[in-house]
C-alpha positions, 0 to 999 in steps of 0.5 A: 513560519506558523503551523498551519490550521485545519482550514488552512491546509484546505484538505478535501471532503470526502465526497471530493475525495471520492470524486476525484483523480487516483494514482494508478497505485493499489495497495494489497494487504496479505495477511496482515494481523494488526489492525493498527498497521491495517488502520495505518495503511488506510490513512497513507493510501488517504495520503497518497490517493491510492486507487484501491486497498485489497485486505486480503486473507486474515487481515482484518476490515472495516468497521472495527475500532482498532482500525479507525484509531489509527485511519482516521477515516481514511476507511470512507475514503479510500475504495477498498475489498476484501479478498480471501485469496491473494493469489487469484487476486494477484492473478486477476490484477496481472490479467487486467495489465496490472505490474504486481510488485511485492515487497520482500527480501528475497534472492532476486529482490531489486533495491528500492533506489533501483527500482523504476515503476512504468510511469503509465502502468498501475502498481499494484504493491503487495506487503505481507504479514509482519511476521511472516511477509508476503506468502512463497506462492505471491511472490513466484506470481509477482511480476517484481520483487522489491526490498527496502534496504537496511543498515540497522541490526533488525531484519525487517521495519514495520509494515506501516513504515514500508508503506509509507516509504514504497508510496512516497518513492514510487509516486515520486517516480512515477511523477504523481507529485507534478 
């Protein structure tokens, strides 16, 4: 076993990036106020070709320094606006038959392990503030509510880590990985 170079790992450009098949998953940011978790959520949509990333409210957008430090360029690949209202965001994703799930812990929140995505629907998953989540009125629009479960004595895990689990169990689910 040896650890594999950059030209072995044969990663796409970003012009093919671009040009090529997203997952039918959108990411939606609201009000996230480090720009490290911003950064970050870029380089996993990157990783799992996301469709499209919504900063929405005060989350912060490229350029900014502190978000390539953590992107890593994902910012020219990854297709992404900003919208100051996540609420008609949210609205106009259910229009257009998007499932909206957030992530949250709540009284009707479903497990992840429980959780099963529609296979042929686009997600669009919804991660909140780091303090406060995602806002009460998001989460009465949502179609599904969804919680990472914890054993730990913390009440919450790092926006940037929720990502990137939610990403890798609902594209596995969903089948993207074949």
């Amino acid at each position: 076993m040896k650890k594999l170079s950059m030209d072995e790992l044969d990663r796409l450009s970003v012009d093919e990036y671009k040009a090529t098949a997203k997952s039918p998953l959108i990411l939606v940011l609201d009000n996230v106020r480090s720009l490290n978790n911003v950064g970050s959520a870029f380089r996993t949509a990157d990783a799992f070709r996301v469709k499209k990333v919504y900063l929405c409210g005060i989350t912060g957008t490229p350029p900014h320094r502190e978000i390539q430090k953590t992107a890593l360029g994902a910012t020219e690949s990854v297709d992404w606006e900003h919208v100051s209202d996540i609420l008609s965001l949210v609205n106009a994703l259910k229009n257009d038959g998007v499932n909206v799930v957030a992530f949250e812990q709540t009284s009707g929140s479903v497990s992840l392990q429980e959780y099963h995505p529609e296979s042929a629907k686009v997600q669009a998953l919804v991660f909140g503030n780091e303090v406060f989540g995602v806002q009460e009125d998001v989460l009465q629009a949502a179609q599904e509510v969804v919680e990472i479960p914890q054993l730990g004595t913390k009440h919450s895990l790092n926006i940037s880590v929720s990502i990137g689990i939610a990403l890798w169990d609902i594209s596995s689910k969903m089948g993207i990985w074949r």
